[in-house]
C-alpha positions as CSV (number, residue, x, y, z in Angstrom):
1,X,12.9,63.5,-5.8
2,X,14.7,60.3,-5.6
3,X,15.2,60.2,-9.4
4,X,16.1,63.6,-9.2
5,X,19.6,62.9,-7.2
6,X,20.0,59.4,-9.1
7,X,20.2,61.7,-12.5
8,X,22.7,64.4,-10.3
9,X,24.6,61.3,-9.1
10,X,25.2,60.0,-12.5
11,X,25.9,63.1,-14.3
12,X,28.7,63.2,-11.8
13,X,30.4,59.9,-13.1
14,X,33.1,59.6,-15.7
15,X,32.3,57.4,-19.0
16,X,34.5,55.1,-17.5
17,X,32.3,54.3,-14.0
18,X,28.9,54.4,-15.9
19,X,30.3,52.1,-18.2
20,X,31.5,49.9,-14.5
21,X,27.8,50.4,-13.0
22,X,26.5,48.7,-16.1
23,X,28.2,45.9,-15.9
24,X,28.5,45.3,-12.6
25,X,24.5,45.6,-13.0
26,X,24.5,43.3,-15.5
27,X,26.0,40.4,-13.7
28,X,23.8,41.2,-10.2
29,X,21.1,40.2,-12.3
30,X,22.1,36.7,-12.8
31,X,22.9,36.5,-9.4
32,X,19.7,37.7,-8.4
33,X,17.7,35.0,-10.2
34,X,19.7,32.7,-9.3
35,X,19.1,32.9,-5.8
36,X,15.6,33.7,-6.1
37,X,14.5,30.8,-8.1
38,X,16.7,28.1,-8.7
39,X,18.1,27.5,-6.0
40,X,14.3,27.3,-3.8
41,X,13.9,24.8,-7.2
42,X,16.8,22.8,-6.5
43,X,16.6,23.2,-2.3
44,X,12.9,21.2,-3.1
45,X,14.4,18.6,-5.4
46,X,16.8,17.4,-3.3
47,X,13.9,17.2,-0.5
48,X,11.7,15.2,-2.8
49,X,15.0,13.0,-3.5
50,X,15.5,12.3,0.6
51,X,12.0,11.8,1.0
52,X,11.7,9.5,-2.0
53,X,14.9,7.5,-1.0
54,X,13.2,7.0,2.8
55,X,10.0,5.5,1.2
56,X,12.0,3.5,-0.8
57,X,13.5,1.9,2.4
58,X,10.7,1.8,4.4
59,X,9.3,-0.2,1.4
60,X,12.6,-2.2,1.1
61,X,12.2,-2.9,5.0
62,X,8.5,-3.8,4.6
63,X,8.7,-6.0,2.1
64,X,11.6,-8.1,3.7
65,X,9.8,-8.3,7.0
66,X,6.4,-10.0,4.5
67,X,8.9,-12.3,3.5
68,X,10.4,-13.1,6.8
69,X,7.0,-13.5,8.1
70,X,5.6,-15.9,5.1
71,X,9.0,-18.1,5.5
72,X,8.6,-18.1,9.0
73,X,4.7,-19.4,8.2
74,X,3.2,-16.7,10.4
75,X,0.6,-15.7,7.8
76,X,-0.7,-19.0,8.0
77,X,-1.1,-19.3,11.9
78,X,-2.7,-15.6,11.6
79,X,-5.1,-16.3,8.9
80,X,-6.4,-19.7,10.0
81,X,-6.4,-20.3,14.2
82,X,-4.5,-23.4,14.7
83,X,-2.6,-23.5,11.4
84,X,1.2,-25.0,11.2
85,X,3.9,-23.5,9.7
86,X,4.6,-25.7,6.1
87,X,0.6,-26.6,6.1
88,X,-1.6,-26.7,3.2
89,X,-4.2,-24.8,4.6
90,X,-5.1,-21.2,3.5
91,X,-3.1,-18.6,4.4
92,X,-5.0,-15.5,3.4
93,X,-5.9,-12.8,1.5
94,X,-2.4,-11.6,1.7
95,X,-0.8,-14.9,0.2
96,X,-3.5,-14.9,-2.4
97,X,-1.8,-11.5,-3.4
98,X,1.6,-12.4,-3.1
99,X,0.7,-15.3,-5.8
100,X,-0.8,-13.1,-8.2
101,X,2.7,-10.7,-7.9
102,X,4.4,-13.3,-8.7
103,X,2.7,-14.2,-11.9
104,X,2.3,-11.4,-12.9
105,X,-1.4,-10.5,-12.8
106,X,-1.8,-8.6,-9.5
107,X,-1.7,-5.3,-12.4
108,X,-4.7,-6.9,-14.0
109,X,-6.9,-7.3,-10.7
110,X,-9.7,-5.1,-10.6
111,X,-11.1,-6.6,-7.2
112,X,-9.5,-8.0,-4.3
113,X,-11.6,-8.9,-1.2
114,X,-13.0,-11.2,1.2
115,X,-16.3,-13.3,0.8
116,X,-19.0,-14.5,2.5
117,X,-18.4,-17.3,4.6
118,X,-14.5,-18.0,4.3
119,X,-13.9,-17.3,1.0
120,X,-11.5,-14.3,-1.2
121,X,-13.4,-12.5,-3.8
122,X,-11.1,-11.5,-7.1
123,X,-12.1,-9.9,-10.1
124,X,-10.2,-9.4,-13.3
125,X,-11.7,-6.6,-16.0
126,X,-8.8,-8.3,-18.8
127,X,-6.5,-11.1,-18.3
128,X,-4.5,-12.9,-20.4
129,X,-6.9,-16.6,-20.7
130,X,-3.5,-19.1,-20.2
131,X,-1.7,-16.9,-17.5
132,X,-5.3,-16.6,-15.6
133,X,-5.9,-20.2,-15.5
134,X,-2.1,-21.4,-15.1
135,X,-2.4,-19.2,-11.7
136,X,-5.7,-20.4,-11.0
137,X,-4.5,-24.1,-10.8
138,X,-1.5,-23.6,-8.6
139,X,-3.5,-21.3,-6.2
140,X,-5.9,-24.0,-6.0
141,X,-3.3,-26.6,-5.4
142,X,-0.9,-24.4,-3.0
143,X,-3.3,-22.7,-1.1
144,X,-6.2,-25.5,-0.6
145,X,-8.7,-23.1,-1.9
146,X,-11.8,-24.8,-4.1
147,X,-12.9,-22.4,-6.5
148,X,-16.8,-21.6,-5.2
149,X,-18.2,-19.5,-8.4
150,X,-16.4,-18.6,-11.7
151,X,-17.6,-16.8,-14.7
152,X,-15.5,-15.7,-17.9
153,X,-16.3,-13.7,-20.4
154,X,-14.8,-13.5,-23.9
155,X,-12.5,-10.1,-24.0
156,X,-12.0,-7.4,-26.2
157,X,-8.9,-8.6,-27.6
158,X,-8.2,-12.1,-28.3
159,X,-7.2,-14.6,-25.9
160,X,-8.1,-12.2,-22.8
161,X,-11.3,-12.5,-20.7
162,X,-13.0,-10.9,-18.0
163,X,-12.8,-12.7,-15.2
164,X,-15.1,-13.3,-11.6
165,X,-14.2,-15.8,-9.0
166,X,-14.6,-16.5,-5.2
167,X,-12.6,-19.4,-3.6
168,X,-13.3,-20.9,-0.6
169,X,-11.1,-22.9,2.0
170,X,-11.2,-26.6,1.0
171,X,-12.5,-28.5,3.8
């Protein structure tokens, strides 16, 4: 029935029209999927953009106020009760993983924990052998840790190894 008058409407129109309805048909078509699906596409992009750009900050933001707070040597007086700013005592777990950032092997940790008694667990499944025990001997120096238990084993490539230690507060 509805084809019916579309076919009696049509017949009605000049070459000229038809010829117009079919392109005018054409270009709605475009349109159409256009704004059905990219611009939902792009509308979500730009969301995941924003929301990526705010984590960025907060991280930004977070990662200033560790900073402040380590200058300041308030990671110190949290981690041990009675600790100075500027003292050699321990300063934590935190610290410990601030160290291994900044040479580089925080990537390679496999474990990160406390021990028993007051000690920090770490475990590395491959480390390069030099960089392991070059941040080994400053972490022992700068954070007056004593290394409690180590083992190495020989890697799967040369010069890495697969390493366990726990190191406990010097006394």
């Amino acid at each position: 029935m509805m084809m019916d008058r579309l076919r009696q409407w049509l017949s009605g129109l000049s070459p000229r029209e038809i010829g117009l309805l079919i392109v005018l048909g054409g270009a709605a078509l475009p349109v159409a999927v256009v704004f059905a699906m990219l611009l939902p596409v792009l509308n979500a992009h730009g969301a995941a953009g924003r929301a990526a750009a705010l984590a960025r900050a907060d991280f930004d933001w977070l990662r200033a106020q560790l900073v402040a707070a380590d200058t300041a040597g308030l990671l110190a007086m949290a981690a041990q009760p009675g600790a100075t700013p500027g003292s050699d005592r321990p300063t934590g777990l935190a610290a410990l993983e601030r160290s291994l950032v900044d040479a580089g092997l925080r990537q390679e940790v496999g474990f990160i924990g406390n021990a028993e008694g007051n000690g920090v667990r770490i475990e590395f499944e491959q480390v390069g052998f030099a960089a392991f025990m070059d941040w080994l001997g400053k972490t022992e120096a700068r954070f007056g840790y004593d290394i409690g238990a180590l083992r190495l084993e020989q890697g799967a490539t040369p010069g890495r190894v697969a390493a366990a230690l726990v190191l406990v507060a010097s006394p």
